[in-house]
VOFI-287033 format. One record per residue (C-alpha): residue in one letter; x, y, z; residue number from 1. Coordinates in pm, 1 decimal, m for minus. Layout:
BEGIN
+------+----------+----------+----------+-----+
| rest |       c1 |       c2 |       c3 |  nr |
+------+----------+----------+----------+-----+
|    A |        X |        Y |        Z | NUM |
...
+------+----------+----------+----------+-----+
This chain:
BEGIN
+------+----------+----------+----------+-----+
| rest |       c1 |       c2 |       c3 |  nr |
+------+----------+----------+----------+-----+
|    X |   5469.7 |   6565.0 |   7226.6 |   1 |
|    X |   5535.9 |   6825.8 |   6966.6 |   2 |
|    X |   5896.5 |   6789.5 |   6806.4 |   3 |
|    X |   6076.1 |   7139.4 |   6762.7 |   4 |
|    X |   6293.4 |   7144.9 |   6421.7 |   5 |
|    X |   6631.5 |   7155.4 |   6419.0 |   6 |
|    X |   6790.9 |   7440.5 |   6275.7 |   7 |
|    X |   6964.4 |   7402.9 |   5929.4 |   8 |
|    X |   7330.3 |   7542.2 |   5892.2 |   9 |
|    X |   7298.1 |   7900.1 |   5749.7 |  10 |
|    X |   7429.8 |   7951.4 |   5412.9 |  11 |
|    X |   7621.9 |   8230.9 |   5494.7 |  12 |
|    X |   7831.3 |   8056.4 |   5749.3 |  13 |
|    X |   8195.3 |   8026.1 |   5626.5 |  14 |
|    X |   8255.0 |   7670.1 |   5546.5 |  15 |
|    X |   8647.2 |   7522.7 |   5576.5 |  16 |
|    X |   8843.8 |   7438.7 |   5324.4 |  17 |
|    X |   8835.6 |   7039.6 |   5177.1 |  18 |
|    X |   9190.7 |   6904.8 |   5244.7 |  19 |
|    X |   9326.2 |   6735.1 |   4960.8 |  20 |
|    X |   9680.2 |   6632.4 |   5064.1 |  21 |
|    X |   9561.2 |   6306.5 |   5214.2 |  22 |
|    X |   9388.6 |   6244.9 |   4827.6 |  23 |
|    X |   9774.8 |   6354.1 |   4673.9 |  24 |
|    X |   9911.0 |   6136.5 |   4897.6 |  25 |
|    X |   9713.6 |   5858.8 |   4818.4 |  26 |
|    X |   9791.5 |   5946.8 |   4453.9 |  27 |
|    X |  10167.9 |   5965.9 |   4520.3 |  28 |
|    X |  10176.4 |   5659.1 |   4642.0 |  29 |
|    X |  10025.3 |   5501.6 |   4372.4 |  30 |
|    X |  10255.0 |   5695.8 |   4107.8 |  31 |
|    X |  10596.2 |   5625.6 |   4308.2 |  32 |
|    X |  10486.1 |   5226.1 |   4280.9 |  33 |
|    X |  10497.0 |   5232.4 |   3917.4 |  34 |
|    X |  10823.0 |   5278.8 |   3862.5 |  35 |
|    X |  10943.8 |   5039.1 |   4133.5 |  36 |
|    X |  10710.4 |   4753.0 |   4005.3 |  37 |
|    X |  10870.6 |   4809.6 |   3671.1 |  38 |
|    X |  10604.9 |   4704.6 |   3404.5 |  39 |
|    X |  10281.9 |   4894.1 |   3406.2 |  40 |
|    X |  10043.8 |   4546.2 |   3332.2 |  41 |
|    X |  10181.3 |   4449.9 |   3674.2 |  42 |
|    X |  10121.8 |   4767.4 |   3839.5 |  43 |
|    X |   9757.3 |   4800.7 |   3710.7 |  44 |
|    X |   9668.7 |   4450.5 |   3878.9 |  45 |
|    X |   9861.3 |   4532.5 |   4223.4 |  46 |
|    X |   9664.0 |   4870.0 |   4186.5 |  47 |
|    X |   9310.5 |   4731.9 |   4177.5 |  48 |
|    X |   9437.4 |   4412.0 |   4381.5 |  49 |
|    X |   9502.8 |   4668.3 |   4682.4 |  50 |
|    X |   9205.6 |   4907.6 |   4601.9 |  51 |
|    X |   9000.1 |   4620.7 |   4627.9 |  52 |
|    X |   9143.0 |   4490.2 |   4957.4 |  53 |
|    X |   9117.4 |   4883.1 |   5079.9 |  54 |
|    X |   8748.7 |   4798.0 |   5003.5 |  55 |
|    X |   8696.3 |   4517.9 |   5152.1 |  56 |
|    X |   8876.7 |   4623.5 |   5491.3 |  57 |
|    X |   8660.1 |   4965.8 |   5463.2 |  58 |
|    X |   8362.0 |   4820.0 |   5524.9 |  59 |
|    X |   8473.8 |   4600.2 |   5813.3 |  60 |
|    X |   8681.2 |   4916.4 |   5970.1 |  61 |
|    X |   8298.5 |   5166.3 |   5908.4 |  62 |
|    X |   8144.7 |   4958.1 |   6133.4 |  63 |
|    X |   8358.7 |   5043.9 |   6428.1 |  64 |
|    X |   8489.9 |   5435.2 |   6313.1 |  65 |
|    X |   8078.6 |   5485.0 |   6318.7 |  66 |
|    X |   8008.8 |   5377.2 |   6644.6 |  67 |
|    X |   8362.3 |   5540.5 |   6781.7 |  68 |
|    X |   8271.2 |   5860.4 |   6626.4 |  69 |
|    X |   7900.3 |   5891.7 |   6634.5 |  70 |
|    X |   7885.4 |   5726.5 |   7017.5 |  71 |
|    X |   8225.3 |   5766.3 |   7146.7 |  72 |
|    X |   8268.8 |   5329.8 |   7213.9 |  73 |
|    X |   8561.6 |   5174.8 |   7153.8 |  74 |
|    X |   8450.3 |   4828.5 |   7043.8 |  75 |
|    X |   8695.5 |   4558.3 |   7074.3 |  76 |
|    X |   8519.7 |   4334.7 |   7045.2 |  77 |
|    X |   8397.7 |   4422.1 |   6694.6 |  78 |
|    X |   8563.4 |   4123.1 |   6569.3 |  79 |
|    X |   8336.7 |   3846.8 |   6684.2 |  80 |
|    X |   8037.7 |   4032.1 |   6449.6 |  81 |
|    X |   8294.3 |   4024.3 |   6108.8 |  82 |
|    X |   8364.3 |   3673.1 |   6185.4 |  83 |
|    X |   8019.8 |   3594.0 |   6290.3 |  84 |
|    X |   7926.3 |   3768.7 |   5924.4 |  85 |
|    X |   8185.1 |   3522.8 |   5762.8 |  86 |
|    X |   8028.7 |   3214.4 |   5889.8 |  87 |
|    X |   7670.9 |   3346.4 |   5846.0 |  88 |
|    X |   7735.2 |   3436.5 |   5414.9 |  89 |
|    X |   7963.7 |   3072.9 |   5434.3 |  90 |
|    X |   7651.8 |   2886.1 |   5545.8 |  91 |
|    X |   7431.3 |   3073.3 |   5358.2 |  92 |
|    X |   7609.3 |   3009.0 |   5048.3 |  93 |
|    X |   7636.1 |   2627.2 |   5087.6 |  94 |
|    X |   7294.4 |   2644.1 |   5139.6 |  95 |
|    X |   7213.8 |   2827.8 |   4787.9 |  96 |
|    X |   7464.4 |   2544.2 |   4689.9 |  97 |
|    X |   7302.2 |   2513.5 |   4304.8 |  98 |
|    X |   7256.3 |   2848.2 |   4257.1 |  99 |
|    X |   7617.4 |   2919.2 |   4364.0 | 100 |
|    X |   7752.8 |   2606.2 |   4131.8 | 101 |
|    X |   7537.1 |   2775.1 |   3836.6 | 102 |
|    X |   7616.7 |   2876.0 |   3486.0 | 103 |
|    X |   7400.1 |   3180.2 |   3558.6 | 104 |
|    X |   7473.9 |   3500.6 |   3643.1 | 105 |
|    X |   7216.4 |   3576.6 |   3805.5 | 106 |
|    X |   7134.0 |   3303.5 |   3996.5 | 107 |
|    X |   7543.3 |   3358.9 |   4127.8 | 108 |
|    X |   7441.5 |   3713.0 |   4198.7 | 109 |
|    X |   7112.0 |   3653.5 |   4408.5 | 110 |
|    X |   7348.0 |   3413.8 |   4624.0 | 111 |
|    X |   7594.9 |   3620.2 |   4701.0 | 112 |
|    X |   7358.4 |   3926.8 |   4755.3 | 113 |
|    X |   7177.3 |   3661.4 |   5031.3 | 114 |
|    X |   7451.7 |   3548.9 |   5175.2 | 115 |
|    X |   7552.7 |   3970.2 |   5229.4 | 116 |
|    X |   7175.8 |   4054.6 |   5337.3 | 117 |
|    X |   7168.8 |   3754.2 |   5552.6 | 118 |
|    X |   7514.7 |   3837.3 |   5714.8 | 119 |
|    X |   7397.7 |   4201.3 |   5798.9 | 120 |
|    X |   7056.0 |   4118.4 |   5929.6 | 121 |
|    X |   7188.0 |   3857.7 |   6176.5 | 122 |
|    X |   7488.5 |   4033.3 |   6276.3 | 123 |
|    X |   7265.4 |   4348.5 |   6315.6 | 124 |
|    X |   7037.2 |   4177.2 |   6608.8 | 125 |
|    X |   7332.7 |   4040.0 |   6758.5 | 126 |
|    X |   7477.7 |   4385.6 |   6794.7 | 127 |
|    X |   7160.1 |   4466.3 |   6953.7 | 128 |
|    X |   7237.8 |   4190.8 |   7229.7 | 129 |
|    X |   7581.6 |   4307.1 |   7245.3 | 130 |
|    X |   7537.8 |   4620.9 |   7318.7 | 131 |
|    X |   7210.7 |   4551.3 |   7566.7 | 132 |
|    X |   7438.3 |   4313.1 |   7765.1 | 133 |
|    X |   7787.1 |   4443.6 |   7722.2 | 134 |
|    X |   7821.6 |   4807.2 |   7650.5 | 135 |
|    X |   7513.5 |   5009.8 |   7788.9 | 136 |
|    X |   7640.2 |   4883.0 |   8151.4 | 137 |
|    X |   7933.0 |   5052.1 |   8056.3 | 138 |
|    X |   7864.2 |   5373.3 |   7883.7 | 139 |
|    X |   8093.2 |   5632.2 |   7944.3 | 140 |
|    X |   8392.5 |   5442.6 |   8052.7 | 141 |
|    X |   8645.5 |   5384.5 |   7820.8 | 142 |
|    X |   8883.7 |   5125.8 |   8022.8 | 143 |
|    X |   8569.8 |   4937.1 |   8134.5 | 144 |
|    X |   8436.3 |   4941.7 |   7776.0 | 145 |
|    X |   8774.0 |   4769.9 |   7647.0 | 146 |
|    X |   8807.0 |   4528.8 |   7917.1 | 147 |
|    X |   8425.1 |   4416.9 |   7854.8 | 148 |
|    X |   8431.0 |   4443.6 |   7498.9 | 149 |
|    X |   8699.4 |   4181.6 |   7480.3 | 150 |
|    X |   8606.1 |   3979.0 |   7653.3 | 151 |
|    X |   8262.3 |   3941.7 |   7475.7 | 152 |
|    X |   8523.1 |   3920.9 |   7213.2 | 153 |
|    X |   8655.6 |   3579.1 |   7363.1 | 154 |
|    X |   8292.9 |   3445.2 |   7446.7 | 155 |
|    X |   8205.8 |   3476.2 |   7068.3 | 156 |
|    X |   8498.5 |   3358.0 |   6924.4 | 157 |
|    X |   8373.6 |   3055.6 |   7148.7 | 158 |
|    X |   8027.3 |   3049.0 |   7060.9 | 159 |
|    X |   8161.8 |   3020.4 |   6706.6 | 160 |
|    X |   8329.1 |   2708.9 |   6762.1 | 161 |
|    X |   8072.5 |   2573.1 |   6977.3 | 162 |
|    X |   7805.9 |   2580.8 |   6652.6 | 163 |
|    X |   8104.5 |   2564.9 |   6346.4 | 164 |
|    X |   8342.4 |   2417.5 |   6514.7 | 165 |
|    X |   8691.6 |   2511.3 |   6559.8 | 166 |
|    X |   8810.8 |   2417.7 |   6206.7 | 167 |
|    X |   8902.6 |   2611.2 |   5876.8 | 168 |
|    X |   8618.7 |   2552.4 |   5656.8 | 169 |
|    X |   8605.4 |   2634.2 |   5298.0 | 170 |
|    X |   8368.8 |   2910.4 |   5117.3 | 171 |
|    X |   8212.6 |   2816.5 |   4760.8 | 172 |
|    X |   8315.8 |   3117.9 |   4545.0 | 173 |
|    X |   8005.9 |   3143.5 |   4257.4 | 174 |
|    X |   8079.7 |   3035.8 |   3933.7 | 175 |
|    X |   8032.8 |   3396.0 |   3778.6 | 176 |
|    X |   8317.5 |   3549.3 |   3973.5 | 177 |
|    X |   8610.4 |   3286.4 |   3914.1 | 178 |
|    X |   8867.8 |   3414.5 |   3706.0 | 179 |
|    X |   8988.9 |   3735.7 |   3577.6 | 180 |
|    X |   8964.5 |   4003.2 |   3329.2 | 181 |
|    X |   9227.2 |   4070.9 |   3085.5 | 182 |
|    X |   9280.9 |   4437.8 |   3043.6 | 183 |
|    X |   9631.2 |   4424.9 |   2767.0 | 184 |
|    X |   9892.6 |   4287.4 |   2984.5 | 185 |
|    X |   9687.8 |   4334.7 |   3286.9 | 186 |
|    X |   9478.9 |   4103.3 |   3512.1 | 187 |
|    X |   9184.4 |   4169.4 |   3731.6 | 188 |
|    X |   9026.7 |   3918.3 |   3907.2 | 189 |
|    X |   8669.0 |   3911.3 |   3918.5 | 190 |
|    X |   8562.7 |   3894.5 |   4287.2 | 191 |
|    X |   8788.9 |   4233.9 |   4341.9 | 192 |
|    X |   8576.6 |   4458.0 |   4062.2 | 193 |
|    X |   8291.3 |   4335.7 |   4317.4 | 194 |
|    X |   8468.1 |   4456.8 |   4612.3 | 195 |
|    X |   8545.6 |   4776.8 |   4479.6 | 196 |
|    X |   8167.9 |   4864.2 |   4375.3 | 197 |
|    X |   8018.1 |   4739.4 |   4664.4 | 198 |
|    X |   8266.3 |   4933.1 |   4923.9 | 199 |
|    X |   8183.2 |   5269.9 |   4725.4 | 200 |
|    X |   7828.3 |   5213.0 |   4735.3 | 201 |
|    X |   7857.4 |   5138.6 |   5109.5 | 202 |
|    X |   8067.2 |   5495.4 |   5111.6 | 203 |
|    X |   7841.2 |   5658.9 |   4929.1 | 204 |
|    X |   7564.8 |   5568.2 |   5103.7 | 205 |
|    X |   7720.4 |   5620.3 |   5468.2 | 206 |
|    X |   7811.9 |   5989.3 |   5350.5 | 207 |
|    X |   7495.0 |   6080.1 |   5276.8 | 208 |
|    X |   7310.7 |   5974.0 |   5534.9 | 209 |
|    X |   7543.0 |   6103.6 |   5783.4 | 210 |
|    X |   7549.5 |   6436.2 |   5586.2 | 211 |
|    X |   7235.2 |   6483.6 |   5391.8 | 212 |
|    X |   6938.1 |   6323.9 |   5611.9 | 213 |
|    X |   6755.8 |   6407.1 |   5955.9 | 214 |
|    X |   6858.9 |   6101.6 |   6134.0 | 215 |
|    X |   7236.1 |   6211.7 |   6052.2 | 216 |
|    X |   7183.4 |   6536.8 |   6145.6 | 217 |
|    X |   6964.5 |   6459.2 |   6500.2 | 218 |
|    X |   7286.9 |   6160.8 |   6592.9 | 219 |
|    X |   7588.0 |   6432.2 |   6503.3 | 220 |
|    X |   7395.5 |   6668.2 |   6734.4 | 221 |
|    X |   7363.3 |   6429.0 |   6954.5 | 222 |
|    X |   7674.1 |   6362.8 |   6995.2 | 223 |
|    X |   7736.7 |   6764.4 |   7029.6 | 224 |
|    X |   7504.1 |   6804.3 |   7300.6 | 225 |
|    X |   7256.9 |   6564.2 |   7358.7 | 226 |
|    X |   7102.7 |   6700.6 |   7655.5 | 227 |
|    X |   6971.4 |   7027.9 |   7387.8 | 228 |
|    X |   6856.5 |   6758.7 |   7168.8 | 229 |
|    X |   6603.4 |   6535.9 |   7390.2 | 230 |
|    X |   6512.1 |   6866.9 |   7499.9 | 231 |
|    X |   6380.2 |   6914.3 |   7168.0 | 232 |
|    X |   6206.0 |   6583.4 |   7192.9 | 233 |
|    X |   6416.0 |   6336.4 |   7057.2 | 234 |
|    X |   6490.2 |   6045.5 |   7179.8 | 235 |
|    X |   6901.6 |   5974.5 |   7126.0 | 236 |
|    X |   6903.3 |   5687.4 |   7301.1 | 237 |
|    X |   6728.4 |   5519.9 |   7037.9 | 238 |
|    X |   6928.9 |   5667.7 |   6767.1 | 239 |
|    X |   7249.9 |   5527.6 |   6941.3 | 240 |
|    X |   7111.9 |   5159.1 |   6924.4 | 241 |
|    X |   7042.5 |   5210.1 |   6583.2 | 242 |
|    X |   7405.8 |   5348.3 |   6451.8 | 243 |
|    X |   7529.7 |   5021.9 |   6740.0 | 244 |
|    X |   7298.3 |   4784.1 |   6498.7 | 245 |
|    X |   7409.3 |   4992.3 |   6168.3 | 246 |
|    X |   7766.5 |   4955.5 |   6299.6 | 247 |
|    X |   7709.1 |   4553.3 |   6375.5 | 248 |
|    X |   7572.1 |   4533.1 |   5982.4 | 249 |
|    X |   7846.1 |   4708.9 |   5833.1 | 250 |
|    X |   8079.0 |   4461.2 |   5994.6 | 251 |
|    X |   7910.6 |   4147.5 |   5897.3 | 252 |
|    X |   7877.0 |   4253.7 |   5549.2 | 253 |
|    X |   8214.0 |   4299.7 |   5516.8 | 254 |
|    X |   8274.1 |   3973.0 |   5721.1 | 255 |
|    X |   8087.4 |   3815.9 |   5465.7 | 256 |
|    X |   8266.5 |   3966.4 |   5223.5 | 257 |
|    X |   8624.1 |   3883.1 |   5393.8 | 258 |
|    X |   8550.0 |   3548.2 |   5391.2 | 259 |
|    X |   8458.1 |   3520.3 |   5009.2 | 260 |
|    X |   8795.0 |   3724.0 |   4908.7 | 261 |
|    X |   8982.7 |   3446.0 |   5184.5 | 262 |
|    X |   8762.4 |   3198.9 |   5055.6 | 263 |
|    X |   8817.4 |   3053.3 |   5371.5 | 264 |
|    X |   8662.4 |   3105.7 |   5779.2 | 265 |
|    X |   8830.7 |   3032.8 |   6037.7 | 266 |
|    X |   8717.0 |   3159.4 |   6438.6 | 267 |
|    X |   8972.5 |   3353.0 |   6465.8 | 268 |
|    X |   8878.0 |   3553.7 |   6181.3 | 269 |
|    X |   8794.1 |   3880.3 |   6300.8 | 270 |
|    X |   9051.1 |   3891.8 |   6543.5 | 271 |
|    X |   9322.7 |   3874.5 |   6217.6 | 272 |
|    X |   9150.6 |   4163.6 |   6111.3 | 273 |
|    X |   9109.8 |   4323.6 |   6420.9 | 274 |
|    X |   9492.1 |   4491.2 |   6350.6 | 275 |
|    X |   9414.2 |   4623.8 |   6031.5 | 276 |
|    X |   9102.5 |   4804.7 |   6138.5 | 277 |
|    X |   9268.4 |   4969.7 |   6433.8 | 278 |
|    X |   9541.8 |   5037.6 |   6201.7 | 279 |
|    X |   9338.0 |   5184.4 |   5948.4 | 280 |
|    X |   9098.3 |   5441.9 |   6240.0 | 281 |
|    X |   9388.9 |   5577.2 |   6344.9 | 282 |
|    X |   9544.0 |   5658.5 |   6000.6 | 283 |
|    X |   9206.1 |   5806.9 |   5915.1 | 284 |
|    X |   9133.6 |   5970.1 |   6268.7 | 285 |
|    X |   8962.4 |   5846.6 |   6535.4 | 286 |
|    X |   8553.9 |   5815.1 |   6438.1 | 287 |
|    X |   8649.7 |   5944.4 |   6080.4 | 288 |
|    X |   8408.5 |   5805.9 |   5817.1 | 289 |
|    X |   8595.3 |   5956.7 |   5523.3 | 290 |
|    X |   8925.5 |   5936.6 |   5665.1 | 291 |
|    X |   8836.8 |   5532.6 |   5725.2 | 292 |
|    X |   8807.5 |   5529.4 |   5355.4 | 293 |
|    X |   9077.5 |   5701.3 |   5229.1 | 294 |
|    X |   9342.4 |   5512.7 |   5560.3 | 295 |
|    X |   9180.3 |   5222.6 |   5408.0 | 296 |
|    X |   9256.5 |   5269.7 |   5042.0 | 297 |
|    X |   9602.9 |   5375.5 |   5148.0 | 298 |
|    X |   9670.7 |   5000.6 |   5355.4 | 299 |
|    X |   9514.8 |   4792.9 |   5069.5 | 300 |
|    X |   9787.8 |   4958.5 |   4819.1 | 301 |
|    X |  10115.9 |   4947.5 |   5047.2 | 302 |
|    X |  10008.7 |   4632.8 |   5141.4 | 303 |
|    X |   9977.5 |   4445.1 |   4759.7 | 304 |
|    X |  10264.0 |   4689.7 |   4644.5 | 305 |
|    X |  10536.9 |   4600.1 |   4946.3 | 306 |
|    X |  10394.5 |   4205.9 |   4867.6 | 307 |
|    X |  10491.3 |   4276.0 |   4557.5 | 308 |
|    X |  10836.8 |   4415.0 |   4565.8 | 309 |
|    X |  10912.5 |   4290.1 |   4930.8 | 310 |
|    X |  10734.7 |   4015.2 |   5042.3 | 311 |
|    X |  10895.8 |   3967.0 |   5381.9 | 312 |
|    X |  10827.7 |   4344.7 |   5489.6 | 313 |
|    X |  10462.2 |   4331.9 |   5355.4 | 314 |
|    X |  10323.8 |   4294.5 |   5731.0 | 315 |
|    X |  10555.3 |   4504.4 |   5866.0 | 316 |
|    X |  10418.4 |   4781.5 |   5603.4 | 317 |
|    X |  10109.6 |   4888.5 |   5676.1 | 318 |
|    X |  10234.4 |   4974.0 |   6017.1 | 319 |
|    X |  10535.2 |   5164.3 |   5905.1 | 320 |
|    X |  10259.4 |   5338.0 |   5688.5 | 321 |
|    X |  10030.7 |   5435.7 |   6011.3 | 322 |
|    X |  10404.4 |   5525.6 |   6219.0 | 323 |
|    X |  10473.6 |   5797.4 |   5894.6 | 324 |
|    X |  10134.8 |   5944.7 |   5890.2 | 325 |
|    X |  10087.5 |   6000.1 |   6287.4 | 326 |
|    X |  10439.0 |   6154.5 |   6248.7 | 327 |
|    X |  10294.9 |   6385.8 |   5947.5 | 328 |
|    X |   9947.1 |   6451.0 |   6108.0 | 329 |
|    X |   9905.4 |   6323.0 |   6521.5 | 330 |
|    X |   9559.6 |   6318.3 |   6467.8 | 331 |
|    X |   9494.1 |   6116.2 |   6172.9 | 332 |
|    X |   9450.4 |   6258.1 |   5813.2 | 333 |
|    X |   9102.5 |   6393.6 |   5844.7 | 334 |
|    X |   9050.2 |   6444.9 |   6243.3 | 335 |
|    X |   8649.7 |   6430.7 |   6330.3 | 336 |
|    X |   8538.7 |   6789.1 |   6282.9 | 337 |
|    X |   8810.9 |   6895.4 |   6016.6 | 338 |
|    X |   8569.5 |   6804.6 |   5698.7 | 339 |
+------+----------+----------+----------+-----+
């Protein structure tokens, strides 16, 4: 069957306005820590510190705002795949035991790129499972899709232990990314600079497909009207498994990542980080991919800075943060649709 092309967006159509108060904000916050942390050395390591933790729970939150937003699922039980990403890159990584324990860069690079391929690919199928088992029964019904999601949740929490075992076990950091950099009085460790670059190439990358490619275009019309779009002769249903698989990958990779900045796995891995995720989509609104990033940026700072200055509010902060922005903007700071 022929396929009809879809229509590009004319030029002439008025485009809205990027909002750039969420970006200030981010800014402010940054600028108002300063002079509470006192000595600027400090401040520059709590800065990247939380900028790489904003990283690092970006690409665990994508996984989940993409499927939310692209295929209107709330996943709860997105957990099990960033744990089951932590124990994948662990294993894989005591596996690649000499390259990890090696003097060469290289050879520390090309294990912890494996151990971040190998977490996606695995975590990917299993998403496909998930979501043939669990959520296509369920489509279209949000308190059944929470009540089912969970409890896959629970089953692969269980699963876990059944092949790890119910332990904390240890993750070899490579050689290459021990330590810090010294920048003056400041300190940087290594494994955060990695962090950093990989969540913005992750960003980057999930921008412009979502934005700049056919298959972004067909699943956001898709998700407009998707009746107009198999009418065309597109198949959406596919496309949804994919961005379900996409989502899955996302989430192990940063699982596997999680686990290297912890440097520890534990089972109950995902569901620790199953609060700052939801925490995170809703400061960023709902199926947000940009507003994930900046929410996320945004938690990693209070988080380090309040740590900082007040350790025994730090995990009180990052909700206080999400209270102050729904009371600022109900929606999130860049509702689906606004950018």
């Amino acid at each position: 069957m022929t396929t009809a092309t879809l229509p590009t967006p004319s030029a002439a159509v008025p485009q809205a306005r990027f909002d750039l108060r969420p970006l200030a904000l981010l800014a402010s916050l940054a600028a108002l820590a300063l002079p509470a942390v006192g000595h600027p050395g400090t401040w520059v390591t709590l800065t990247v510190a939380g900028l790489a933790m904003g990283m690092i729970i970006f690409l665990v939150a994508s996984g989940l705002t993409l499927v939310f937003g692209l295929m209107d699922v709330l996943n709860f039980g997105h957990g099990v795949f960033i744990a089951l990403g932590a124990y994948v890159a662990m294993t894989t990584m005591l596996a690649l035991g000499a390259w990890v324990g090696s003097e060469s860069l290289w050879l520390n690079a090309s294990a912890v790129l494996a151990a971040m391929l190998a977490a996606a690919a695995i975590v990917a199928v299993s998403g496909l499972v998930f979501e043939r088992l669990l959520v296509r029964p369920v489509y279209g019904m949000p308190l059944r899709q929470i009540l089912v999601t969970m409890g896959g949740l629970i089953i692969g929490e269980e699963l876990i232990k059944v092949f790890w075992g119910p332990d904390q076990l240890a993750v070899p950091l490579p050689q290459a990314l021990r330590g810090s950099f010294s920048f003056g009085e400041a300190s940087v460790e290594k494994y955060r600079l990695l962090a950093v670059a990989v969540g913005s190439l992750v960003f980057a990358a999930m921008l412009w497909v979502l934005t700049r490619t056919k298959v972004g275009l067909l699943v956001r019309a898709g998700v407009q009207d998707r009746e107009m779009v198999e009418a065309l002769g597109y198949r959406i249903r596919r496309l949804f498994i994919g961005v379900f698989a996409a989502g899955s990958a996302l989430a192990g990779l940063g699982g596997a990542l999680w686990a290297l900045y912890q440097q520890s796995v534990v089972p109950q891995i995902g569901t620790q980080v199953n609060v700052l995720i939801f925490t995170v989509i809703i400061i960023g609104g709902l199926g947000s991919t940009f507003g994930c990033f900046v929410g996320a940026l945004m938690v990693g700072l209070v988080a380090n800075y309040t740590g900082f200055l007040m350790p025994k509010l730090a995990l009180f902060s990052t909700i206080a943060l999400m209270v102050a922005v729904l009371l600022w903007r109900p929606n999130g700071l860049y509702p689906v649709g606004q950018h």
